[in-house]
C-alpha positions, 0 to 999 in steps of 0.5 A: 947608236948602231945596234946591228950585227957587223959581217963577221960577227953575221958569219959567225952566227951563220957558221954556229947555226949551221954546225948546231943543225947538222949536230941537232942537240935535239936528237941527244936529248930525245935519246935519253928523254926517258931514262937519264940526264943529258949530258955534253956532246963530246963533239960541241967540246971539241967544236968549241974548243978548237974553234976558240970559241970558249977563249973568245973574251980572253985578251988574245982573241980580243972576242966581244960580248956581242960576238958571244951573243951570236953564240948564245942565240945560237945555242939557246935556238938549237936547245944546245947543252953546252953552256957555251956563255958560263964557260967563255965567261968562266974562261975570261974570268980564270985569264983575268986571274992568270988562272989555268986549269988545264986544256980542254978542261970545262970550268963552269961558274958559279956565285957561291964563297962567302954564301953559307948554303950551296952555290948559285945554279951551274948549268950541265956542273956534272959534265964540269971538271972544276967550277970557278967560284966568286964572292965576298968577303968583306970589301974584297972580291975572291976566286976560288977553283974547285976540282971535281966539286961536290955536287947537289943536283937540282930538279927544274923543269928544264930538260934540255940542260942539267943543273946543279948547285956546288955544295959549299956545306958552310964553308966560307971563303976565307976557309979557303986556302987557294983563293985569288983576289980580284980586282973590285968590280968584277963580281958585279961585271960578271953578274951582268954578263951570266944576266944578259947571256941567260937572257939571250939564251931564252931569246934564242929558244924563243926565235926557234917558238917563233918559226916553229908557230909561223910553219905550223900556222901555215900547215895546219887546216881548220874549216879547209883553210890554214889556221895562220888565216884566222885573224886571232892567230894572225895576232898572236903571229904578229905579237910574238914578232915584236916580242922577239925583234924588240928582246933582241934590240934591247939585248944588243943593246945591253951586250954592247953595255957589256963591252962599252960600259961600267959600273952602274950604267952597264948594271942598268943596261943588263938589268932592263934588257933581260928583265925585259926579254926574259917576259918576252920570251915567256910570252912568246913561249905561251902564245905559241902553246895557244896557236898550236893547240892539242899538240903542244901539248904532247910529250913527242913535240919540241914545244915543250922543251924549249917552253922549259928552258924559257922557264928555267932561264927566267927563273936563273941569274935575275928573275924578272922581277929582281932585273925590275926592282934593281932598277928601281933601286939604281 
């Protein structure tokens, strides 16, 4: 099986990378470290939007989970704000449901009817207009959009993205008068989209650990020679390497699933691609905290924050050890 990347979907990430950089979310970011949440850049909106980007899985774009995996790498490298999986994967979602809430509108989603207790995480809920919330009742699957949801806000430890839960305060989804049926299954497919994308997100932090290390261990002078000639660090260099490329080769894989396969043997592939990349990403996160030293461990590095989002999007849509025991169960 080819898990390469064609020319299009190449330019694509090519053309993404580049827009994140001259638009460095960083810099938002560094702006209100100190004093309030990050919010959405009102130009990565425009951006996404115009450029169809948040349409890309609807019928007529005739887009790709692996044409959004580029996307999402992307932005998870950039340490972007914009949720750019959750709200394509929310745009289909509404599509699938002959849904619209309005041009230009951010719809964020989340698992939450039929829970008693707030929703699943949403990531950057504040700077949504609506939330699209799925669940069961019974043997049926439902959706339900609501505008302008009550929220409750959550402290994690990431910094690059705020989070927050829809508060549902016990309601249950058939105390909900404007709900749509879905058709069976699609809680599941999305489950293992938000699972993957999450996941790639963290890959995508991960690459950008990855440079970063590389650069500084060719920068750094110990004993008159760089650090990046010290065998240990070689090898840390070296594993971090083959955490990244080996993360990316089963995520490909499990985008492809996204597209290509159902019911169980798509769940499999997600499950095992991000329970995998998930530690991954982790490992790399701390491999490049040990090669840096002292200064990865300041509040003025970027290190920190993308150790952060690591953490978070390992916690979120499938802890590694939840993709592991899904697996053993399937």
């Amino acid at each position: 099986m080819d898990f390469g990347l064609s020319a299009e979907q190449d330019q694509l990430a090519e053309a993404e990378r580049a827009w994140l950089v001259r638009n460095d979310p960083l810099v938002r970011v560094r702006a209100t470290l100190d004093s309030a949440p990050v919010t959405i850049d009102p130009a990565a909106v425009a951006h996404a939007t115009e450029s169809g980007l948040l349409t890309l899985l609807n019928p007529e774009m005739g887009g790709t989970h692996v044409d959004l995996a580029v996307l999402t790498e992307a932005h998870g490298y950039a340490a972007s704000a914009l949720p750019i999986a959750d709200l394509t994967v929310a745009a289909w979602l509404l599509d699938r449901a002959g849904i619209s809430t309005g041009e230009g509108s951010l719809t964020g989603l989340a698992f939450g009817l039929g829970r008693r207790g707030p929703s699943t995480p949403v990531p950057m809920a504040a700077d949504m207009a609506s939330v699209a919330l799925v669940g069961e009742a019974g043997e049926k699957e439902y959706l339900s959009v609501v505008s302008a949801p009550a929220l409750v806000a959550m402290s994690t430890l990431d910094l690059t993205r705020s989070w927050a839960r829809v508060n549902l305060d016990g309601t249950d989804v058939t105390d909900l008068d404007e709900r749509t049926e879905l058709p069976a299954g699609t809680l599941a497919a999305v489950r293992d989209a938000l699972a993957v994308h999450r996941a790639f997100d963290a890959l995508g932090a991960a690459t950008r650990l990855l440079d970063m290390t590389v650069e500084y261990a060719g920068q750094r002078e110990q004993f008159g020679v760089p650090i990046g000639s010290f065998q240990a660090v070689k090898h840390h260099c070296a594993d971090m390497v083959v955490a990244v490329e080996s993360a990316r080769a089963s995520l490909w894989a499990a985008a492809l699933a996204l597209d290509t396969s159902v019911g169980a043997a798509r769940s499999r592939a997600a499950s095992a691609a991000a329970a995998y990349a998930k530690a991954a990403a982790a490992r790399v996160a701390s491999d490049a905290l040990q090669v840096h030293g002292g200064i990865g461990f300041t509040w003025e590095h970027d290190l920190h924050l993308l150790l952060r989002r690591i953490k978070v999007d390992e916690a979120f849509d499938g802890t590694v050890a939840e993709h592991r025991a899904a697996l053993v169960t399937a």
